[in-house]
MARGUDREN-247165 format. One record per residue (C-alpha): residue in one letter; x, y, z. Coordinates in steps of 0.001 Angstrom, whole numbers. Layout:
# MARGUDREN-247165
<pt "a" <X Y Z>>
...
***
This chain:
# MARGUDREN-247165
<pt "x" <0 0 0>>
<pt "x" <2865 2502 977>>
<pt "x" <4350 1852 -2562>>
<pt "x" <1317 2535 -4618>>
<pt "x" <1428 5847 -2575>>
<pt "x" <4703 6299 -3119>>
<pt "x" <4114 5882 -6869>>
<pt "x" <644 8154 -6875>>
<pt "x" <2558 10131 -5623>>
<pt "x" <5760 10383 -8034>>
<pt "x" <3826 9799 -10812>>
<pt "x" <1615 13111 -9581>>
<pt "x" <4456 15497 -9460>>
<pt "x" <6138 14035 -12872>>
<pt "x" <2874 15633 -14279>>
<pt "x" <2890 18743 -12435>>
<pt "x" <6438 19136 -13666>>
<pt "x" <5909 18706 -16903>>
<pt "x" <2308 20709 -17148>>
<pt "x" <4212 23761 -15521>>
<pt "x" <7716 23118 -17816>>
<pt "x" <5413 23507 -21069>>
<pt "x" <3304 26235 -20128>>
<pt "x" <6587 28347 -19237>>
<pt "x" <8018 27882 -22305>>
<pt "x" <4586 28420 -24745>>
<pt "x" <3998 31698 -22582>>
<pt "x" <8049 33126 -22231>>
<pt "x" <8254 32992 -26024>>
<pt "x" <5332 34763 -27513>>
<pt "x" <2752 37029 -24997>>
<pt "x" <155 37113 -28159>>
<pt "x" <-2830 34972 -28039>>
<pt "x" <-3309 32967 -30517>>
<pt "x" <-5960 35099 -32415>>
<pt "x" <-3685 38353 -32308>>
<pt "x" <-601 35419 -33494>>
<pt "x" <-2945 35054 -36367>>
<pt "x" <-4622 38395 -36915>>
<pt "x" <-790 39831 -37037>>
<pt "x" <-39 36994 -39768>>
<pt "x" <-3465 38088 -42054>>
<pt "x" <-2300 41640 -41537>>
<pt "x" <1297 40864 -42907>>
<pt "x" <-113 39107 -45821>>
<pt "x" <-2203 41667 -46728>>
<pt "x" <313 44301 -46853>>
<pt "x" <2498 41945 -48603>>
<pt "x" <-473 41448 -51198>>
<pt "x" <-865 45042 -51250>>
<pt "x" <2881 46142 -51450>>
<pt "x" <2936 43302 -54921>>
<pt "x" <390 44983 -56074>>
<pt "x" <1505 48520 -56197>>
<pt "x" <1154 49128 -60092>>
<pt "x" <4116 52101 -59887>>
<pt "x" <6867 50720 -57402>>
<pt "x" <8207 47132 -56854>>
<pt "x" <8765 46271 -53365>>
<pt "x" <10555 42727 -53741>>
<pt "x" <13238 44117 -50896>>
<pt "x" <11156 45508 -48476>>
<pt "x" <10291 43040 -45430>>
<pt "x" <7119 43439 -43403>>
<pt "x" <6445 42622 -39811>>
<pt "x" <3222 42743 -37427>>
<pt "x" <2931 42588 -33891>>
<pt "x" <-277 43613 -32034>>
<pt "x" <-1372 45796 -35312>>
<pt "x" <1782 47645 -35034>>
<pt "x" <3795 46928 -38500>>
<pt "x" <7647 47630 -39054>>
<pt "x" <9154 47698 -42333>>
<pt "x" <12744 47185 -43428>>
<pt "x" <15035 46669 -46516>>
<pt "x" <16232 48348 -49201>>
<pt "x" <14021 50679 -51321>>
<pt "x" <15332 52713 -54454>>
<pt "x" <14226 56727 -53827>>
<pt "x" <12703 58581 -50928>>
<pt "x" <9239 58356 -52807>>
<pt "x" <9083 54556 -52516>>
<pt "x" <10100 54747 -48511>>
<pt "x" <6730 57240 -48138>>
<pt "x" <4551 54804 -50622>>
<pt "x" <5184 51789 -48484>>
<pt "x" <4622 53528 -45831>>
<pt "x" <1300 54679 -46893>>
<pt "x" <352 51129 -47991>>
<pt "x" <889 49999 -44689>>
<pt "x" <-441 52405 -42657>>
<pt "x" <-4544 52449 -45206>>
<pt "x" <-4188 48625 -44205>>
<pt "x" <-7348 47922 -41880>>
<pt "x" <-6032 46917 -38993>>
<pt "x" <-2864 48506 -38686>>
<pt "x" <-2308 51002 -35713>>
<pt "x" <1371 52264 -36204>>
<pt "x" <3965 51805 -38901>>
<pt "x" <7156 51580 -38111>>
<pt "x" <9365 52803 -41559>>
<pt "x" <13299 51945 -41055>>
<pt "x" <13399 51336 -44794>>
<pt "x" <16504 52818 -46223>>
<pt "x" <17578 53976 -49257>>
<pt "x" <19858 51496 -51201>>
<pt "x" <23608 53008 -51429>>
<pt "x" <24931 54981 -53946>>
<pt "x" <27098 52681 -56095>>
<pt "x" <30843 53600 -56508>>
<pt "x" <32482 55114 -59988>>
<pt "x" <35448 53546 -61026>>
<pt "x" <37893 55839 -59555>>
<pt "x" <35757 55256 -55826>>
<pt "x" <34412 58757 -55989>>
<pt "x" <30659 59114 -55965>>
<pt "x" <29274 61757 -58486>>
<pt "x" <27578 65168 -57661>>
<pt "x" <24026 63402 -58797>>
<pt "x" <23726 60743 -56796>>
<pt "x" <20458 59622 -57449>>
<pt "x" <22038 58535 -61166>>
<pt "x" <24516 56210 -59398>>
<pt "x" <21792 53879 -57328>>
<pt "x" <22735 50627 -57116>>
<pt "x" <18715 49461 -59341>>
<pt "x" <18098 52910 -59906>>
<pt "x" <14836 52868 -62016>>
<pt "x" <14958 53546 -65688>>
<pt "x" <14485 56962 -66790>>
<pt "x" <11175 57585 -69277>>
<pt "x" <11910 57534 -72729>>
<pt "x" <10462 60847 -73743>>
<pt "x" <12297 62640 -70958>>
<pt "x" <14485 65034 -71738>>
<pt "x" <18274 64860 -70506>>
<pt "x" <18238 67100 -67729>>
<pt "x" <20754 70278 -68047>>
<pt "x" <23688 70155 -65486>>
***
């Protein structure tokens, strides 16, 4: 009788143990529910969806983020006008209660003496073509 105890016993705080090691570990890495885990995942596909779809700008570098509605974008965009359009994208998206821009403007690329030129913007790194019936501008 004293061993069955015994083993009740053991066997009862093995699964306290283990019931209080898993719950630790769910809750220490992500404070999100469930449903915000998964509202913050629709809301990153939709700017995603949205960003892809942006008829005048591609955004194939920029990265997006959610957590708790708040978004954060980063990578690489081409001109100051792209950073802003993203950001606008993001920020119209239902859902969304702060954007958080830290995209940066891709580096000017190097001539080949290692000087950068007076116009920069002509030396990005995937600068975007210039229109055809533009005219050369005067310098």
């Amino acid at each position: 009788m004293k061993q069955q105890i015994t083993r009740t016993a053991l066997a009862l705080l093995i699964g306290v143990a283990i019931i209080g090691a898993t719950s630790c570990a769910t809750n220490s890495k992500d404070e999100r529910s469930e449903g915000r885990t998964m509202d913050d995942k629709n809301l990153t596909a939709k700017i995603r969806k949205s960003l892809d779809e942006e008829p005048v700008y591609k955004f194939g570098g920029v990265d997006v983020k959610a957590f708790a509605g708040q978004v954060q974008l980063s990578g690489f965009v081409n001109t100051e006008e792209q950073k802003e359009r993203a950001g606008e994208i993001a920020s119209q998206t239902p859902g969304v209660f702060e954007v958080h821009n830290a995209l940066v403007l891709k580096p000017v690329a190097p001539t080949p003496t290692g000087r950068s030129t007076t116009n920069a913007s002509d030396n990005r790194i995937y600068s975007p073509p210039t229109q055809p019936n533009q005219a050369p501008q005067q310098k």
